[in-house]
DRENTI-661400 format. One record per residue: residue number from 0; y, z, x of N, C-alpha, C in turn. Coordinates in pm, whole numbers. Atoms other than C-alpha are relative to their C-alpha. Example, Ala and Ser with C-alpha at 12.3 -4.5 7.8 and 13.67 -1.06 7.14 Angstrom:
2
REC   n   n_yy   n_zz   n_xx  ca_yy  ca_zz  ca_xx   c_yy   c_zz   c_xx
REC   0   -119      0     89   -450    780   1230    120      0     90
REC   1   -119     -6    -82   -106    714   1367    109     73    -77
END
This chain:
312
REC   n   n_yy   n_zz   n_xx  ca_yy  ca_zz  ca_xx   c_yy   c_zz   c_xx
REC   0     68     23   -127  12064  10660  10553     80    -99     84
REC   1    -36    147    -76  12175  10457  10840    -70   -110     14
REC   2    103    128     24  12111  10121  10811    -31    -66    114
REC   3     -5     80    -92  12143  10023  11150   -118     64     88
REC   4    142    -56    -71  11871  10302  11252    -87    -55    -66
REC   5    127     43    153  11625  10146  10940     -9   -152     82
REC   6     11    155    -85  11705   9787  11125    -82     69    144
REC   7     32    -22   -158  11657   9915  11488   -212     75    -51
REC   8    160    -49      0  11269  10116  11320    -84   -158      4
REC   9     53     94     19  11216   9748  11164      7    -75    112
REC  10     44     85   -109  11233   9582  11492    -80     31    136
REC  11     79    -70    -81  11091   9825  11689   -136    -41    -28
REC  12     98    -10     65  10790   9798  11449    -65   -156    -20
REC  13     84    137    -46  10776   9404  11569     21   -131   -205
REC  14     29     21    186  10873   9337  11136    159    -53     38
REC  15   -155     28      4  11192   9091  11126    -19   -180   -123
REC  16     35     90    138  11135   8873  10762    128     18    -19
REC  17   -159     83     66  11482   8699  10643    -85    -86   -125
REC  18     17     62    110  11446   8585  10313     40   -132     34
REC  19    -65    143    -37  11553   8209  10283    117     13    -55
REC  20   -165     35     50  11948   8112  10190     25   -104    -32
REC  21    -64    127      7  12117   7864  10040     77    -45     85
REC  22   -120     58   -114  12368   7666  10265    117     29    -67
REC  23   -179    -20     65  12678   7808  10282      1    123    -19
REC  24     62   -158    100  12528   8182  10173     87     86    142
REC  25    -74   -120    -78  12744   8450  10402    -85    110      9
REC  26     71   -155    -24  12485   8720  10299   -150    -84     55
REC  27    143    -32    -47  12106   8748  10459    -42    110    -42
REC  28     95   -157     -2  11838   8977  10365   -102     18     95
REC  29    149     35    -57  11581   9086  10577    -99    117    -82
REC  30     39   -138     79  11313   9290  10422    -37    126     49
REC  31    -32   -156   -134  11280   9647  10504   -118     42    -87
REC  32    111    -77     63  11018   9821  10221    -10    -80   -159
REC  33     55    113    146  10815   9609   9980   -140     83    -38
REC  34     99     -8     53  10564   9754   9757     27    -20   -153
REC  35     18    -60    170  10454   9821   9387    138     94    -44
REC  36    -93    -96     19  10726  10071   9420    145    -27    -42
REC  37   -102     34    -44  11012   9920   9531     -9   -102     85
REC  38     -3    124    -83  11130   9600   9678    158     26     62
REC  39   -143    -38    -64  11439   9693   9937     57    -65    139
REC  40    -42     94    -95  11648   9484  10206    115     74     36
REC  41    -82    -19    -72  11866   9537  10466    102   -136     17
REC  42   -123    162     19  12193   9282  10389     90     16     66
REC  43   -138     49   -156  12382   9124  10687    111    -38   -121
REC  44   -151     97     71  12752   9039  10500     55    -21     83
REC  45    -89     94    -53  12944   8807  10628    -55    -71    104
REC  46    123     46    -54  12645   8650  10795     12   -124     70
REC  47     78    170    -48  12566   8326  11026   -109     25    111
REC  48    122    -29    -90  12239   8270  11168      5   -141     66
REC  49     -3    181    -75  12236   7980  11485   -144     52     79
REC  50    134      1    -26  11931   7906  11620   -104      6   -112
REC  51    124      9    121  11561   7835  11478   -106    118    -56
REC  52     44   -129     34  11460   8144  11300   -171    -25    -49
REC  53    144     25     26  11047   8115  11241    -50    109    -42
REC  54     -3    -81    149  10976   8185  10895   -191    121     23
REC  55    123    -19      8  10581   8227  10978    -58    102    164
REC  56     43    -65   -110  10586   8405  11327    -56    119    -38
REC  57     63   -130    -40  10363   8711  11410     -5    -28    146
REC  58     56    -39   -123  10344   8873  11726    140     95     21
REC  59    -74    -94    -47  10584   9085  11928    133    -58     22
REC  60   -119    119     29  10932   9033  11888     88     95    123
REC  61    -65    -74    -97  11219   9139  12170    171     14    -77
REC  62   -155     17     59  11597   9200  12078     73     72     68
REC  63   -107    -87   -107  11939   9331  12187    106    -38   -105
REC  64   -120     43     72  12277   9356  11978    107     64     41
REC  65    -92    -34    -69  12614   9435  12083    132    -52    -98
REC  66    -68     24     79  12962   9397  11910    131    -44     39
REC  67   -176     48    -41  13333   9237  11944     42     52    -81
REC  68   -102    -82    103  13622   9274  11799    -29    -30   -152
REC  69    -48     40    180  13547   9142  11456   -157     -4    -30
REC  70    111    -18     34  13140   9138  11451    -96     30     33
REC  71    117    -19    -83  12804   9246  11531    -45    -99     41
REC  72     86    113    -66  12560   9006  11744   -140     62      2
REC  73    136    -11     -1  12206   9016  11687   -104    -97     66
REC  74    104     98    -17  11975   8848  11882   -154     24     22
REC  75    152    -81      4  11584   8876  11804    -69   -146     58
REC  76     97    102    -64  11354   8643  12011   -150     17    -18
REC  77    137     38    102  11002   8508  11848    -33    -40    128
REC  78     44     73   -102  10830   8459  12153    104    -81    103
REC  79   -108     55    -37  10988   8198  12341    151    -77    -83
REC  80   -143     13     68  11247   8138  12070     98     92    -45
REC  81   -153   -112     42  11580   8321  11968     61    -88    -59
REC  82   -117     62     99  11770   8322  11709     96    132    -47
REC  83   -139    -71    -17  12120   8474  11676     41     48   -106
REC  84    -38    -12    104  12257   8680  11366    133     63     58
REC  85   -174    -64    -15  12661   8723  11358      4     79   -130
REC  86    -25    -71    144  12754   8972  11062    104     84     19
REC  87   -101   -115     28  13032   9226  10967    -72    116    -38
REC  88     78   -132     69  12834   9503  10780   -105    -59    -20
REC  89    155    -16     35  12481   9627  10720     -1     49   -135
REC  90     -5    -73    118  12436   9727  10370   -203     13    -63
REC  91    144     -4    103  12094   9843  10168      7      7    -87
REC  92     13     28    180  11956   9696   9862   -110     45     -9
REC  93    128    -52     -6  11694   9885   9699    -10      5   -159
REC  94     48     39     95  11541   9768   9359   -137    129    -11
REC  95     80    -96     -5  11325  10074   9219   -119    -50   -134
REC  96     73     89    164  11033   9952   8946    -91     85    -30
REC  97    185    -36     27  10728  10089   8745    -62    -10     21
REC  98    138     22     -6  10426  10169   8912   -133     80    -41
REC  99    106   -100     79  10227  10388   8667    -98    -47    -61
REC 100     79     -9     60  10071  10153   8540    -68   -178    116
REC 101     31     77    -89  10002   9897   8832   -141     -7     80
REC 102    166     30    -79   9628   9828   8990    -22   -120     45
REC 103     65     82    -88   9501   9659   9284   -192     53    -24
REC 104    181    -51     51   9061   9652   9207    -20    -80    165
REC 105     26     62   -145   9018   9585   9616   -118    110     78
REC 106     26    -96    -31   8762   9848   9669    -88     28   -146
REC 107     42    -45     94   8474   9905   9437    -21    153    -29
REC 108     58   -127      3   8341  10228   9310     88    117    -32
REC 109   -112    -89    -22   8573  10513   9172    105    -49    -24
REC 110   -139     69    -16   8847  10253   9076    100     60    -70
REC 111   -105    -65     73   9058  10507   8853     60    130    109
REC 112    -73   -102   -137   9085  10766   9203     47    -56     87
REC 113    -44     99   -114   9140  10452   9453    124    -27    -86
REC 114   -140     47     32   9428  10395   9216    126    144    -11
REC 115   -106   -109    -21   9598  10715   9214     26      7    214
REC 116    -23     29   -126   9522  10724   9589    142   -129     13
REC 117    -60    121    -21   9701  10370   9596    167     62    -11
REC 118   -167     -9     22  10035  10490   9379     45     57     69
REC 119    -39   -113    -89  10038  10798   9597     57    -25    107
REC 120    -13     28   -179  10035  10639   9934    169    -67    -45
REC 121    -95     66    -20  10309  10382   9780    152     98     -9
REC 122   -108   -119     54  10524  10700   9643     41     71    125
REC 123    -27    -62   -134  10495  10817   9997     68    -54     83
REC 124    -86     67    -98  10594  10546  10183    205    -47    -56
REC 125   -169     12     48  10938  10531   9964     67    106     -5
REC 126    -40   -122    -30  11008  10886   9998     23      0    145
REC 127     42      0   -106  10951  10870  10344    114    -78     70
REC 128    -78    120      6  11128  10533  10401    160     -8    -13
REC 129   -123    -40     58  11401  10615  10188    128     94    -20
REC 130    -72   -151     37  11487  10962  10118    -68     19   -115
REC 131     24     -5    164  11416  11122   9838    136     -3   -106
REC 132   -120     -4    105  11740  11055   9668    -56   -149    -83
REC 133     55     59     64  11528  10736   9564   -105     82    -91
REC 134     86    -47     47  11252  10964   9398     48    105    -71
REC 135     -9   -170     81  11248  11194   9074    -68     96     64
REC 136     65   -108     -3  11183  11534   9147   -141     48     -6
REC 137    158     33      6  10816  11473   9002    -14    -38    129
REC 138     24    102    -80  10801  11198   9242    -46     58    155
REC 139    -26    -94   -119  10901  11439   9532   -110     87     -1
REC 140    112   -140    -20  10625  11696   9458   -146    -77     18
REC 141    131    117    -34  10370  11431   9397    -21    -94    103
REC 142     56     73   -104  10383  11240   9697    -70     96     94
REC 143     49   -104    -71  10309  11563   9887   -167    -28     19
REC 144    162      2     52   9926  11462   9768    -14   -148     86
REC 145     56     60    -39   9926  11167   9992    -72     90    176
REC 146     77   -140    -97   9807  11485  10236    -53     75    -22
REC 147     76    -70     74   9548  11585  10030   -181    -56     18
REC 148     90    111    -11   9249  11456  10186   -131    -57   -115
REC 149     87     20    130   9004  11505   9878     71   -147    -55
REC 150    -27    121     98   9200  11227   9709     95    -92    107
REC 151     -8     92   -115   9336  11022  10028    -64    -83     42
REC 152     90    138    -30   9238  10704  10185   -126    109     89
REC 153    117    -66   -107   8991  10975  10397   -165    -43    -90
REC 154    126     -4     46   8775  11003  10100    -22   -135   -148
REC 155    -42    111     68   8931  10714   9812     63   -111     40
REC 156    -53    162      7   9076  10385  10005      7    -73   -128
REC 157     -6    117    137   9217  10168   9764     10   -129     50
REC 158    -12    118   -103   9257   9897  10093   -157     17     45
REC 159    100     27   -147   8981   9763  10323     57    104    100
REC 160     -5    -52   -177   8962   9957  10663     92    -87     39
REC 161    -46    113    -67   9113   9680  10782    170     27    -13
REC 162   -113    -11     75   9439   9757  10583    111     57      2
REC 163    -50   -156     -6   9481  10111  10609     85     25    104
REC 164   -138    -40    -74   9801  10243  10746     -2    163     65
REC 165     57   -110    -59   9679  10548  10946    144     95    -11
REC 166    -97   -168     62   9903  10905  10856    -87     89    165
REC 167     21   -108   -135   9895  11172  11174   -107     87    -64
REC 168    105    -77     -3   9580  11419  11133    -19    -21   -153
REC 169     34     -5    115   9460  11283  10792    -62     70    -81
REC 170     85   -146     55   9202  11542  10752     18    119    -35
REC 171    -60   -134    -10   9449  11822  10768     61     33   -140
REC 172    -86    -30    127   9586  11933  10409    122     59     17
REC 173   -153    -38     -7   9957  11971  10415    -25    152   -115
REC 174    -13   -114     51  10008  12334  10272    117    -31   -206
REC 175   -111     62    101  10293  12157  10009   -162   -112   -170
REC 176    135    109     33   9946  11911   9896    -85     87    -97
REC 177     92   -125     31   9725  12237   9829     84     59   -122
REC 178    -85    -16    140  10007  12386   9613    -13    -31   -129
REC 179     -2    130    136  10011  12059   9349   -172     14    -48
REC 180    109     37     56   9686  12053   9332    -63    121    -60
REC 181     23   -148     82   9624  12457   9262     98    -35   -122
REC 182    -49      7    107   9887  12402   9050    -43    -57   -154
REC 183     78    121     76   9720  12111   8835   -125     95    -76
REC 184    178    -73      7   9360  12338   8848     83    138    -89
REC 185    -34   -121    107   9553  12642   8683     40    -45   -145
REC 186    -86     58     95   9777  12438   8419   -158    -41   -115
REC 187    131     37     56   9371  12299   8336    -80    100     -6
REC 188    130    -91      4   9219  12612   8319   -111    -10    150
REC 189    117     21    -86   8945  12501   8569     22     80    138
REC 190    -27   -109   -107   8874  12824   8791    -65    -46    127
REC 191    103      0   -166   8588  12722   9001    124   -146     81
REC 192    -78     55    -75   8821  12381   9106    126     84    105
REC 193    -83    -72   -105   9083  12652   9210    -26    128     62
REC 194     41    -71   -155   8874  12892   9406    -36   -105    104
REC 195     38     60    -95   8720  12602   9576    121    -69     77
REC 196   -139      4    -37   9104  12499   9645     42     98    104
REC 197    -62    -76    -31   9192  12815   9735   -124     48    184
REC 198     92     -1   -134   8857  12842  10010     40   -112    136
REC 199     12    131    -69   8935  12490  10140    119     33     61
REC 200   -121    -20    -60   9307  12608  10227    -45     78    138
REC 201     61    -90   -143   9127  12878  10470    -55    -36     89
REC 202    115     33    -92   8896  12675  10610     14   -159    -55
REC 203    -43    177    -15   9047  12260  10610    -94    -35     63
REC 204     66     89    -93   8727  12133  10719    -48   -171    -97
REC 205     52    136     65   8637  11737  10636   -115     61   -102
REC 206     80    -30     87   8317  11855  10471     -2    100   -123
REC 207    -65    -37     40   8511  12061  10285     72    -80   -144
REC 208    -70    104     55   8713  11805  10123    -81   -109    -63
REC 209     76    115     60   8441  11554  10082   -110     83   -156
REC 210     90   -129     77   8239  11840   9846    121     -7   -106
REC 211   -111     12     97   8635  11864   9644     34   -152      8
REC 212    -40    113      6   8649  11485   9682   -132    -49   -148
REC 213    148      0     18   8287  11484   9521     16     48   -184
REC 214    -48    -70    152   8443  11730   9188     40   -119    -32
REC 215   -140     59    101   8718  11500   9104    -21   -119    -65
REC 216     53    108    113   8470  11205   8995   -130    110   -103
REC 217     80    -55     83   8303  11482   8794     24     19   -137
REC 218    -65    -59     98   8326  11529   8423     86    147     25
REC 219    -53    -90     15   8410  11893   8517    138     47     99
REC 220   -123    -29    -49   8739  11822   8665     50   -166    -30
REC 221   -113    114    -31   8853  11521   8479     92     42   -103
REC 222   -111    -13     51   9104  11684   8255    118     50    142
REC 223   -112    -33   -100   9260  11810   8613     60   -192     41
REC 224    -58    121    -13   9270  11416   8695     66    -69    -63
REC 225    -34     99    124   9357  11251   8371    137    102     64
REC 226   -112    -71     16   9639  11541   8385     90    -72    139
REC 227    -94     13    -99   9768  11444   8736     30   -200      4
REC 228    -24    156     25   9747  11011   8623     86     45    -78
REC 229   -115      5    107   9953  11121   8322    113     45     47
REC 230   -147    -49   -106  10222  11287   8566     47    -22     45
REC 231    -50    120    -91  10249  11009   8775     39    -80   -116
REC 232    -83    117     78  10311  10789   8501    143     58    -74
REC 233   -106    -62     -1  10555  10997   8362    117     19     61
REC 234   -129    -32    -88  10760  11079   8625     61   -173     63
REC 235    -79    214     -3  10803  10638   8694     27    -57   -114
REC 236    -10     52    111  10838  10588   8319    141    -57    -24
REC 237   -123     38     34  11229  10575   8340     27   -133     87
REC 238    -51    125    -89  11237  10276   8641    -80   -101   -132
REC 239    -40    112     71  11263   9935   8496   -198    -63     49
REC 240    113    103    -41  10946   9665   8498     90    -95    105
REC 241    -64    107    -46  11003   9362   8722     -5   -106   -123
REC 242    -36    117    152  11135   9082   8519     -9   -148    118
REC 243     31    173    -74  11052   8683   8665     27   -120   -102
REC 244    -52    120     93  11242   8490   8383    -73     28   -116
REC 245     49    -21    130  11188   8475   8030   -117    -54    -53
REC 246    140    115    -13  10911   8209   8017    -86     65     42
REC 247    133    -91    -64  10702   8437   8237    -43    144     -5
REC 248    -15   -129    117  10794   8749   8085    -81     -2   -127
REC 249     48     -7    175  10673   8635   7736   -178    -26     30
REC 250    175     15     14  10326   8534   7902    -55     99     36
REC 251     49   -152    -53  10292   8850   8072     -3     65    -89
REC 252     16    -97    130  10337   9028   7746   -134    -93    -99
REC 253     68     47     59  10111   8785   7599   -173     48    -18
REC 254     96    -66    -40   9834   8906   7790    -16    122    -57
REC 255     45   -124     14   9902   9239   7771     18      8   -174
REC 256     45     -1    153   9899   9219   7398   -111    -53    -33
REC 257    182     34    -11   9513   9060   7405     16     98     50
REC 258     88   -102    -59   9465   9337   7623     -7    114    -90
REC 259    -28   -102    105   9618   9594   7375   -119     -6   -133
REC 260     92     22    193   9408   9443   7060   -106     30     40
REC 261    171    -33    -54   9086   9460   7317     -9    141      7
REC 262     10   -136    -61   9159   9825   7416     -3     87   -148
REC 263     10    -60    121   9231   9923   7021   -151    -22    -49
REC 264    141    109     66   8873   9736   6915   -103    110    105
REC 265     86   -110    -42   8687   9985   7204     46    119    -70
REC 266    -43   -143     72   8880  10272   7068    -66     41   -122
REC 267     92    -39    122   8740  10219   6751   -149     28     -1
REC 268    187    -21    -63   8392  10215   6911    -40    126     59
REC 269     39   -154    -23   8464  10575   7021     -7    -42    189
REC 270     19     37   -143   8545  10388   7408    144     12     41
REC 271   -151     -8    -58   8852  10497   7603     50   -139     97
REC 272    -65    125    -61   9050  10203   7765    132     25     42
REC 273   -163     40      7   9358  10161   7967      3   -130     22
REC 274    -73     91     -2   9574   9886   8003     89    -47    146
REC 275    -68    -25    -83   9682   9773   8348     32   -122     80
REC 276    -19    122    -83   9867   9480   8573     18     14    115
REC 277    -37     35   -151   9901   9313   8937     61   -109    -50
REC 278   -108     72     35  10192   9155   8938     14    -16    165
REC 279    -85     -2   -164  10397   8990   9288     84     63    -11
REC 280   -120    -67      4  10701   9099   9369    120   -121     -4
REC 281    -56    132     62  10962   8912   9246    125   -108    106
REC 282    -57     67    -75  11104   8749   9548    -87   -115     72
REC 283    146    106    -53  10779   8524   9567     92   -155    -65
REC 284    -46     85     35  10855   8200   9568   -127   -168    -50
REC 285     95    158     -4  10534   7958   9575   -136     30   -100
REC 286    143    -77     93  10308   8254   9401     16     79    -87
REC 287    -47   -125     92  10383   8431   9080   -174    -35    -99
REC 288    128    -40     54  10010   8527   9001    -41    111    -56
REC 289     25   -124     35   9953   8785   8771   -138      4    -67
REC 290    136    -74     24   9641   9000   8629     37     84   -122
REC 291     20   -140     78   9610   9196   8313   -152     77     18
REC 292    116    -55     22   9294   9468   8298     -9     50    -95
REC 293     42   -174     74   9116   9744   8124    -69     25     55
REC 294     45    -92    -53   9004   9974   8277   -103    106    -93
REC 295    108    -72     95   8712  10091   8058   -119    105     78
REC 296     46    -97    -86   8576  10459   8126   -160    -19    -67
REC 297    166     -3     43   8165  10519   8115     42    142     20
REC 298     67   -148    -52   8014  10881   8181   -174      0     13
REC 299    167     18    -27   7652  10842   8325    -27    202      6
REC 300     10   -143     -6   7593  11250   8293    113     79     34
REC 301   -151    -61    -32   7871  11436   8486     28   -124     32
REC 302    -34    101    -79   7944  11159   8687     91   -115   -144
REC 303   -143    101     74   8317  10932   8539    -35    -75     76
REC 304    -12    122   -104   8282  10603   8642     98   -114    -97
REC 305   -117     97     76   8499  10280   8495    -14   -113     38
REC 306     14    150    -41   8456   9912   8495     96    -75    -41
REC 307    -94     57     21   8689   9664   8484     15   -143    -70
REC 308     49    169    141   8757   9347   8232    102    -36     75
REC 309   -169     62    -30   9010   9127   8324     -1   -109    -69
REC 310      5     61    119   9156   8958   8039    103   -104     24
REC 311    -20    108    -37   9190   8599   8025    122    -69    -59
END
């Protein structure tokens, strides 16, 4: 990709975050796409920044850049301040990590579909973002489903309203979306899920969707779900964890080993359990707050539901 079009979206889009530097540092990052997914920067080399760059600004930012013989000139103005970036090259860094097994609980009710929703959206915005030369093949077919409104922020938010990053005609099922998900409903046997698939393609209406949004917390379509969580984790199984030093590494495993002995101890009780963290991202500097869960399933009749422990 060009990096200088990926800069020019990020400033368009009012988004101009510079990491901090040591004195003396030639490179700058600014950040370009931060999630669960991936943490990725756009790096000025051969870098000097004059003027007071303001770490904490929001609001609307203005800019203009232009080049000599030997470097680019960047200048982005914070309101009434500007500040100047000189550089030689643009380069992108893009750190790819495990998020199969990652949960935000921001959003009660349904918290095992608000989390596929969640990975989905993030799988989207790095496909999207990126290319898919960042994304396995899985990866590529499965984001397709963040245009699936049955399981979309339309009918599962895993954010507040407040949050939500609005997609062009959300209600509309991408034809690519419909596919994965017939696909899924055949692989499971489950016919009536893929006539009612195959009706909803003809006739994309919201009420529609909320009726197949309505199945997918049903016992009689959760081997199609369990099947499409185990696919997603799968297909992110080969990216790396984030790592935050060895000291904080060994407590993070610490946890999740209580969590492991808690989740074996329901098992034996005949109680399914996963295992799952919120982690930062590892360029935090004042907040490295993490979370282990379980995610412990009920069944009140048809109706899957799941409550959450969070282990101390």
């Amino acid at each position: 990709m060009d990096t200088f079009v990926m800069l020019e979206e990020l400033l368009e889009q009012d988004q101009f975050e510079l990491l901090p530097a040591k004195e003396g540092d030639t490179e700058r990052r600014l950040v370009y796409l931060m999630n669960d997914a991936v943490e990725s920067f756009l790096v000025f080399r051969g870098a000097a920044l004059t003027g007071h760059y303001l770490e904490d600004y929001e609001g609307a930012l203005t800019w203009s850049m232009s080049r000599d013989a030997a470097r680019y000139v960047l200048v982005v103005r914070q309101g009434d301040n500007a500040v100047t970036l000189l550089f030689e090259n643009l380069d992108l860094e893009v750190h790819l990590y495990n998020y199969g097994e990652i949960a935000h609980f921001w959003v009660p009710g349904y918290e095992y579909l608000r989390q596929l929703e969640y990975r989905i959206a993030i799988l989207r915005d790095k496909c999207e973002y990126l290319g898919p030369e960042y994304c396995t093949p899985e990866e590529r077919r499965l984001a397709h489903l963040a245009y699936f409104p049955p399981l979309n922020y339309c009918c599962y938010p895993a954010v507040p309203a407040k949050y939500i990053v609005p997609i062009p005609d959300p209600w509309n099922p991408s034809e690519e979306a419909l596919n994965v998900m017939e696909e899924l409903a055949r692989e499971c046997g489950n016919k009536k899920l893929g006539w009612r698939l195959k009706f909803y393609r003809r006739h994309p209406w919201p009420l529609l969707a909320k009726r197949i949004a309505a199945m997918l917390h049903r016992t009689e379509c959760e081997e199609v779900v369990d099947l499409l969580s185990r696919r997603l984790r799968e297909a992110v199984q080969d990216y790396p964890r984030r790592s935050f030093g060895k000291a904080t590494d060994n407590a993070i495993k610490r946890l999740e080993q209580q969590a492991e002995e808690r989740r074996q101890e329901l098992a034996r009780q005949g109680i399914r359990a996963e295992v799952l963290r919120e982690e930062p991202f590892t360029i935090a500097q004042d907040n490295l707050e993490f979370h282990v869960y379980l995610m412990i399933w009920e069944t009140r009749g048809r109706d899957r539901r799941v409550r959450i422990e969070t282990i101390k």
